[in-house]
C-alpha positions in Angstrom: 128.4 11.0 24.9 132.4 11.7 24.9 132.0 9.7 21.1 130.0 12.2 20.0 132.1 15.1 21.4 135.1 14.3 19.9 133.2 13.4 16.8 132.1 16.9 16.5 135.4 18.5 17.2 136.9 16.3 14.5 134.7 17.3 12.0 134.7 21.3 12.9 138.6 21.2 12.9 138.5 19.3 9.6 135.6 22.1 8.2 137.8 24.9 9.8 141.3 23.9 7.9 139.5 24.0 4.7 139.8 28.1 5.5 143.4 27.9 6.6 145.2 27.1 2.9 147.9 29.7 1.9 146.7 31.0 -1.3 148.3 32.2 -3.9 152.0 32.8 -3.5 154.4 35.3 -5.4 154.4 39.2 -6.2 152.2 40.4 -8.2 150.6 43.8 -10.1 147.1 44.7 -11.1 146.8 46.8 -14.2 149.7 49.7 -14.1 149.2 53.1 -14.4 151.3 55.1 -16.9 154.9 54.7 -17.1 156.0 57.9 -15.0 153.5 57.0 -11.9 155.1 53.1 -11.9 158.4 54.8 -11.9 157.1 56.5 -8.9 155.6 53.7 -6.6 158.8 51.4 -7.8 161.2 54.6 -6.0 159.1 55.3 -2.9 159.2 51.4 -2.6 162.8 51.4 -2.5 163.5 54.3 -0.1 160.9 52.3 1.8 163.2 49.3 2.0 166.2 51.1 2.1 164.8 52.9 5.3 164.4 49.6 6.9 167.0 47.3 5.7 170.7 48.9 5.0 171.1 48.6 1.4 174.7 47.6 1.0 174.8 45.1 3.7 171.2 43.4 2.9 170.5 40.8 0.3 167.3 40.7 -1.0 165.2 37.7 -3.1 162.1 39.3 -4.7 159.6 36.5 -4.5 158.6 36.2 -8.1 155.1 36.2 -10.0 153.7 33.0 -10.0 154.3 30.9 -13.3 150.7 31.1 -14.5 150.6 35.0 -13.8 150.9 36.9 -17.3 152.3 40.0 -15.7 155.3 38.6 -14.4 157.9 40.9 -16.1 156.1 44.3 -16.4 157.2 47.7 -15.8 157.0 47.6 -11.8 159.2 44.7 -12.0 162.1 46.2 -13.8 161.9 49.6 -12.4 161.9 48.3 -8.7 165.0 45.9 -9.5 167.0 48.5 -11.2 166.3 50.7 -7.9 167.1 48.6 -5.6 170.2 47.5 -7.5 171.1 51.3 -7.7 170.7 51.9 -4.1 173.1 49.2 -2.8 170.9 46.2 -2.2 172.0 42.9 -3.7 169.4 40.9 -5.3 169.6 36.8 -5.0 167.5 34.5 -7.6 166.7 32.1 -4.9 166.2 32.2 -1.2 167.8 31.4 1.2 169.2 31.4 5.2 170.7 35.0 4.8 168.3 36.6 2.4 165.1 38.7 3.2 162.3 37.5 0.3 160.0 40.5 -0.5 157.1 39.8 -2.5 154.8 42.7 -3.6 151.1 43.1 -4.6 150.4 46.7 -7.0 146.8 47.4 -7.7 144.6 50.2 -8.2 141.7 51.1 -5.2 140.3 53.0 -7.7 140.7 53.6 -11.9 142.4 56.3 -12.3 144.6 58.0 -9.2 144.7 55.8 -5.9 147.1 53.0 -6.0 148.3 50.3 -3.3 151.5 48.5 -2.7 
């Protein structure tokens, strides 16, 4: 009886982890909307973080794209760097004990007006 017990509770926690992996890892943006609405997004996501975090005294590491993502260096990208660079913040290329990593997701809830970050 107590064999079969812990049998089953092995195999549920074994079934159970197969829903815990981490997926996929990095920033990254859906299909952008014209230049002057990623513009946009990229500044209200910089007061954002500058309304959280003093720019100035924060270093940031923007968690990059993942290597097999084809958007990696898109409009988003540069226009949130150069904002956040222009506020105050400094950006690191790695991470690391005194850095804050920020990784983003931009898409579209619908086609043409509603966007998410």
């Amino acid at each position: 009886m107590r064999r079969g017990i812990l049998l089953s509770l092995l195999l549920t926690v074994l079934l159970v982890s197969g829903c815990a992996s981490r997926g996929p890892v990095g920033s990254w943006c859906g299909p952008l909307p014209e230049k002057a609405a990623v513009s946009a997004i990229a500044a209200d996501a910089v007061s954002c973080l500058a309304g959280l975090y003093p720019p100035g005294h924060t270093t940031l590491h923007l968690v990059p794209a993942a290597a097999s993502y084809k958007g990696a260096d898109n409009d988003f990208a540069a226009a949130f760097e150069n904002g956040l660079r222009a506020r105050g913040f400094t950006l690191a290329p790695t991470a690391a004990a005194n850095t804050l990593s920020v990784a983003y997701t931009l898409d579209a809830l619908d086609e043409k007006s509603a966007w998410y970050l």
